[in-house]
C-alpha positions in Angstrom: 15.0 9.6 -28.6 13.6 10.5 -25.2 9.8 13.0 -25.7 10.5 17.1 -24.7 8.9 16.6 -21.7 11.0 14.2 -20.0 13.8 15.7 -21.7 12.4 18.7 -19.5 12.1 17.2 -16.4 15.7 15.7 -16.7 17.3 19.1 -17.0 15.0 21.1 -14.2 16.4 18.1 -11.7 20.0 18.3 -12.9 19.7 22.3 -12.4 17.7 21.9 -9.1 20.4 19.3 -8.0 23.1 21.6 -9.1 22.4 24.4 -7.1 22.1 22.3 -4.0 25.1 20.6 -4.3 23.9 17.7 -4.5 24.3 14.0 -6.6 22.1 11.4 -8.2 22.4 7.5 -8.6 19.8 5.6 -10.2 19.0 1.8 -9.7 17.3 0.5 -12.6 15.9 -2.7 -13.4 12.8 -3.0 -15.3 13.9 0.6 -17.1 17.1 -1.3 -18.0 19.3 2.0 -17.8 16.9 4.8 -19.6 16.6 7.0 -16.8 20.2 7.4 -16.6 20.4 7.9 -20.3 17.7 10.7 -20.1 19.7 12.1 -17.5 23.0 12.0 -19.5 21.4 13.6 -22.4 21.7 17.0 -20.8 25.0 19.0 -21.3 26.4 19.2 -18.4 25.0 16.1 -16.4 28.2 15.3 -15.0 28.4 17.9 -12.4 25.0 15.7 -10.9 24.6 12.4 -11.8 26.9 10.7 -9.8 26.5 7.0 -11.6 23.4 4.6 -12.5 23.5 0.8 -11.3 21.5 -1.4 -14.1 20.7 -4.7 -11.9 18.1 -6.7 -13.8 18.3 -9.9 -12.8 17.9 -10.6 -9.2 21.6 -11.8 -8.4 22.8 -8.5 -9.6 20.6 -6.8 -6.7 22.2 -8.7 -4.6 26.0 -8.5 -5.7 25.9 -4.8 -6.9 23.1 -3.2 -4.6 23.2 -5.6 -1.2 19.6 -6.7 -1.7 19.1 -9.6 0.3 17.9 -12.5 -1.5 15.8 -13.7 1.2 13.7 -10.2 0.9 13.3 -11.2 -3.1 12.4 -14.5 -2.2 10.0 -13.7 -0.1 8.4 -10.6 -1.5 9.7 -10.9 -5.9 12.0 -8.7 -7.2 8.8 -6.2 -8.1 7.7 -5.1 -4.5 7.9 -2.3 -1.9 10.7 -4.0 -0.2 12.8 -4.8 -2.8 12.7 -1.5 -4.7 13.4 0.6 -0.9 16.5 -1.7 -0.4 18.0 -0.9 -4.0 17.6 2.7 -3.4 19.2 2.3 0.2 22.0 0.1 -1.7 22.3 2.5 -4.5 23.2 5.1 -2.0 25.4 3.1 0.1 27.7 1.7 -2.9 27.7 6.1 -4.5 28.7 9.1 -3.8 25.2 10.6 -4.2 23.1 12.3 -1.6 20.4 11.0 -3.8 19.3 7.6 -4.8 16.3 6.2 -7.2 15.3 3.0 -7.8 13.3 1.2 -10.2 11.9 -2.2 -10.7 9.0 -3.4 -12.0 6.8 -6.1 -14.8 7.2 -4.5 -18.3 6.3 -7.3 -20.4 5.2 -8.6 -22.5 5.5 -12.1 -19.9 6.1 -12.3 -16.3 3.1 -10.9 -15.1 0.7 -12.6 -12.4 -2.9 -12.0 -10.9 -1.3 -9.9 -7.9 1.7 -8.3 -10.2 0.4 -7.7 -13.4 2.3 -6.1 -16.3 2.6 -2.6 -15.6 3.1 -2.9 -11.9 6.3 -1.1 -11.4 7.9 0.2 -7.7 9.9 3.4 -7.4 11.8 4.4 -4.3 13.5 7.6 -3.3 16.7 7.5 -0.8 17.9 11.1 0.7 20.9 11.2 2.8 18.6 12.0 6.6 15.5 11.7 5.3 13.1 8.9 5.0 12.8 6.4 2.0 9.9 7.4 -0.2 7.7 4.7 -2.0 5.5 4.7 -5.0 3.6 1.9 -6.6 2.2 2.5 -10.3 -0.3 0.2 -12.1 0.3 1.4 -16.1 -1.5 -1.8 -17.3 -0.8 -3.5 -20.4 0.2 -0.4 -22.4 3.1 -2.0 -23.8 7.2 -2.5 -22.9 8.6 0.7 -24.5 5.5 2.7 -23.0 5.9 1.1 -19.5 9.5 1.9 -19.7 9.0 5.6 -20.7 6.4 6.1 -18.0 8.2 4.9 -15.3 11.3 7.1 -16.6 8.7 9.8 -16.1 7.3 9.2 -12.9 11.3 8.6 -11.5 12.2 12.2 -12.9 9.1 14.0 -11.1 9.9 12.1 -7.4 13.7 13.4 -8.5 12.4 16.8 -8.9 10.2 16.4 -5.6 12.9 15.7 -3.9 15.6 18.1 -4.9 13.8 20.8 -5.3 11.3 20.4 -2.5 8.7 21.0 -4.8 
């Protein structure tokens, strides 16, 4: 299901997590709930991945996550702002010392001139640290490949930050 090389990157940040004691959350949208699958797929995952929140529509950021709709109305559900506050809420409503978020235009619809499909947000939450952003611009390379990609680029700013890579 999931390529060897993000099968690889899931299980160097579950053992990197491991040995520092500490646990993940993911907040997906766009990705609809494949990084946590990726994550799952290693033996032993448990002892790390605390729990994934899959909030695709924008009511469920608010409701699950504590998004507030103004900040979606304002800025869309694909921005900066919006992906920071689900990784703030995805820590908040956890366990986890560690919180990803996702959210982004996979297609093959819903893009626009200033969010085309492909645009996709990241943000990384640490218990005392700073929230971390990260805007990628795939393009048009398709849903599934958009999906992947992102699941890639999640899993190296999980290693980043666990590992202090």
């Amino acid at each position: 299901m999931f390529s060897d090389r993000v099968l690889n990157l899931a299980r160097l940040v579950l053992d990197d997590a491991q040995q520092r004691r500490l646990k993940i959350v993911a907040a997906e949208s766009c990705t609809g709930g494949l990084l946590s699958a990726a994550l799952i797929e290693i033996p032993g995952s448990s002892a790390v991945f605390e729990r994934g929140f899959i909030t695709y529509s924008n009511k469920a950021k608010e409701e699950v996550l504590g998004v507030p709709g103004d900040i979606i109305a304002d800025y869309g559900a694909v921005s900066e702002v919006v992906a920071r506050s689900m990784a703030e809420g995805a820590l908040e409503e956890s366990r986890a010392n560690v919180a990803i978020s996702i959210t982004g235009v996979a297609g093959p619809g819903g893009g626009t001139r200033m969010k085309p499909v492909g645009t996709v947000h990241f943000a990384l939450a640490r218990e005392n640290a700073p929230i971390r952003h990260r805007q990628e611009n795939f393009g048009d390379i398709g849903r599934s490949e958009i999906r992947i990609a992102s699941v890639e680029i999640a899993l190296e700013m999980l290693l980043e930050s666990v590992s202090g890579r």
